[in-house]
C-alpha positions, -999 to 999 in steps of 0.1 A, spaced: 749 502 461 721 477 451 706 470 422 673 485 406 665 460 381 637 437 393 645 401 393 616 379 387 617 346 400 607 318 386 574 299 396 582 270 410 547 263 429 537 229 424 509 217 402 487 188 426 477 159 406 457 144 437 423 141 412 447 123 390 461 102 416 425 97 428 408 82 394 439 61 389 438 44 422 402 39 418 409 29 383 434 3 390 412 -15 411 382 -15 386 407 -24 357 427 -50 380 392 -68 387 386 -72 349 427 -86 347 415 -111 367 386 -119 352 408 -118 316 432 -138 330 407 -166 339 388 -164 311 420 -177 285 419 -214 282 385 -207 270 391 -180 247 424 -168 236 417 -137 220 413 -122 256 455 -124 252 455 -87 237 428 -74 262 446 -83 289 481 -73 277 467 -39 268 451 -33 307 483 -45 322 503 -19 301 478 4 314 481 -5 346 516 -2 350 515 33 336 492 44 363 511 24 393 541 43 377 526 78 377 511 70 413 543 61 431 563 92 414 551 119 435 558 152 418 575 135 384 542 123 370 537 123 329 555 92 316 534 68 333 506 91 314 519 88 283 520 49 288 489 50 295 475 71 268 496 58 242 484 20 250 449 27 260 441 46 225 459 12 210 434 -8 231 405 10 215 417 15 178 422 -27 186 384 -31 201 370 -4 170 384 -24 149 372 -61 158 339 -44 160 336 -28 125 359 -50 102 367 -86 119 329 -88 132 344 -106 162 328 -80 188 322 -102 219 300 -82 242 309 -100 271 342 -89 277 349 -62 249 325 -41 260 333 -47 304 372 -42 293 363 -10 277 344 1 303 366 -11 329 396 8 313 377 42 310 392 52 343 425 43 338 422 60 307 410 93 324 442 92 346 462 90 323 452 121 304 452 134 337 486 130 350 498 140 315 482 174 313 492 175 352 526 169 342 526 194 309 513 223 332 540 217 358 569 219 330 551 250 318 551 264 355 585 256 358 597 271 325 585 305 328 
């Protein structure tokens, strides 16, 4: 005798997070160019310390998330969670401390847009999969 209930399988199709994977590569580069550039630029002003601190965190979220095929999200989270610090930290030398040098504030924050983008990327890539996964 067999059985007439219907089974339903689960969905285990894979969400791709190649656009994810894409921006961050491209991203790294960008944001490793302005490291550099940070790194250089110390011995003449210090307070590039944080900015580059914040970019590597970044950085090593994304080369996290882009060498964990398939178990993406916690380099996402890194990234998110440090690059929303690296802004609140830029806003606020802006508005309150009046120390806004345009010169490199403004190239780290657009050279960490990217990264940025990845990470909210791999996050939501890595949200859908657990939902996929779940049901």
């Amino acid at each position: 005798m067999t059985d007439s209930r219907q089974v339903r399988a689960p969905n285990t199709r894979q969400t791709d997070c190649g656009l994810a994977r894409i921006v961050g590569i491209i991203g790294f580069f960008i944001a490793l160019w302005f490291l550099v550039y940070g790194v250089q630029a110390i011995p003449e002003n210090p307070k590039v310390i944080q900015q580059v601190i914040f970019i590597g965190f970044m950085m090593v979220g994304i080369m996290f998330d882009c060498i964990r095929i398939g178990r993406e999200g916690l380099g996402g989270l890194v990234v998110l969670i440090s690059g929303i610090v690296f802004y609140i930290f830029l806003f606020i030398d802006f508005t309150l401390l009046k120390q806004f040098d345009s010169g490199s504030h403004l190239a780290s924050f657009a050279g960490t847009l990217l990264l940025f983008l990845a990470g909210f990327l791999f996050y939501s890539c890595a949200r859908r999969r657990k939902k996929h996964t779940a049901i």
